[in-house]
C-alpha positions in Angstrom: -12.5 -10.5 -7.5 -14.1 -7.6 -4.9 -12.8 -4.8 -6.5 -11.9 -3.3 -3.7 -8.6 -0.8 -3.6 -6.2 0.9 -1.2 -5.1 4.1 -2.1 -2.8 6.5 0.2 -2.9 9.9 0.6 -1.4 11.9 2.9 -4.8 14.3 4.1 -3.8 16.6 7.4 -0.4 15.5 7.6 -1.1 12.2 7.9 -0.7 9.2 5.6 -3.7 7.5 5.2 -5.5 4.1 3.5 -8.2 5.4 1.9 -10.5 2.2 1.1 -12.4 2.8 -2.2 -14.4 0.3 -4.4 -14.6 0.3 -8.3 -17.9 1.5 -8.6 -17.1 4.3 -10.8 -20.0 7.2 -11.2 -21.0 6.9 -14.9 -23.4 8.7 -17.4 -26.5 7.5 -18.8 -24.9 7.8 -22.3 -21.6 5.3 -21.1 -18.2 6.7 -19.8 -17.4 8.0 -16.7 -19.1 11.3 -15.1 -15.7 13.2 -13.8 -12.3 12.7 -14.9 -11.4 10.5 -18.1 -8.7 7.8 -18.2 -6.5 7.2 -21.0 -7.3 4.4 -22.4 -8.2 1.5 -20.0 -6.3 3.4 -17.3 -8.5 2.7 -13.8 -5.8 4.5 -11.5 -7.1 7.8 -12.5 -10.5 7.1 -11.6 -9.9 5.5 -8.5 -7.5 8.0 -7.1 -10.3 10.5 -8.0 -12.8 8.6 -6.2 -10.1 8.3 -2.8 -10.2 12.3 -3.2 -14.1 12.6 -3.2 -14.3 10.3 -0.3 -11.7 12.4 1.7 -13.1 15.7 0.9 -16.5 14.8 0.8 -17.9 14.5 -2.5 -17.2 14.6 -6.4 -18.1 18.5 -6.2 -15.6 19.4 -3.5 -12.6 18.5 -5.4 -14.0 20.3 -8.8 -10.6 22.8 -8.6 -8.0 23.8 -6.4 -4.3 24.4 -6.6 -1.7 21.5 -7.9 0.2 22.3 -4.9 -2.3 20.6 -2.7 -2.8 17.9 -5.1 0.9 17.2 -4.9 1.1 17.6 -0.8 -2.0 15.1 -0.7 0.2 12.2 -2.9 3.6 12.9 -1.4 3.1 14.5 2.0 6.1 17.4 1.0 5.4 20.3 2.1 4.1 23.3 -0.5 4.4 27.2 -0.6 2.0 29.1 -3.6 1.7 32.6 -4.8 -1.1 33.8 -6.1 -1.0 37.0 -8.4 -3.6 39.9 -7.0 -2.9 42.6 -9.8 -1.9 42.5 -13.3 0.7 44.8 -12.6 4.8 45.0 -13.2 5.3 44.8 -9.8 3.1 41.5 -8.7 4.9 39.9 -12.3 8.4 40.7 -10.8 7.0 39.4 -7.4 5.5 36.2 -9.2 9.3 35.9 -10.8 11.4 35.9 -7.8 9.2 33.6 -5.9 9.5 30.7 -9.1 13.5 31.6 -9.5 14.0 30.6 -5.8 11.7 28.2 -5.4 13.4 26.5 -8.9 17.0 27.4 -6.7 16.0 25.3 -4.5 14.4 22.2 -6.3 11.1 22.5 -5.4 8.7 20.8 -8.1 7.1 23.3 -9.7 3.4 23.9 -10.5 0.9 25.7 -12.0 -3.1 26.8 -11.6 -5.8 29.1 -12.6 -9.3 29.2 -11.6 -12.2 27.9 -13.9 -15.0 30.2 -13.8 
């Protein structure tokens, strides 16, 4: 066996094999370095490994919005907001933005930076 794996993703539009190995980054200690599977789960930890080889590395794909995420694994199209004030007026903004976007069927997503 070469455990060797295919993974698409659709990066600038365009659908793309993303050849990745299963040479998973681990600690010293045992267990992987990044994400955790559930169980003996290895799709996570490949399609995190396709991401780092896209975007560059491991660190480059620390955060970011799920919207991306989702656009990079379907190839649909995404719209965000993000909130600039904790005020009335951005909240009613933030509202009518998720009521249409929920009108219209869009999946629907959510994020927060990690500081």
């Amino acid at each position: 066996m070469l455990g060797i794996y295919g993974i698409y993703l659709c990066y600038n539009g365009i659908f793309q094999e993303i050849i990745v190995d299963d040479q998973i980054p681990c600690q010293l200690q045992g267990g992987p370095v990044f994400s955790r599977a559930n169980g003996n789960e290895l799709w996570v930890l490949l399609l995190e490994k396709a991401y780092a080889k896209i975007y560059g590395s491991y660190h480059k794909i620390e955060s970011g919005l799920a919207s991306c995420a989702l656009k990079d694994l379907t190839g649909a199209p995404s719209e965000y907001f993000i909130r600039k004030a904790e005020t009335l007026k951005d909240a009613d903004l933030c509202w009518e933005f998720l009521e249409k976007h929920d009108r219209m069927k869009y999946i629907l997503t959510a994020s927060s930076e990690t500081n």
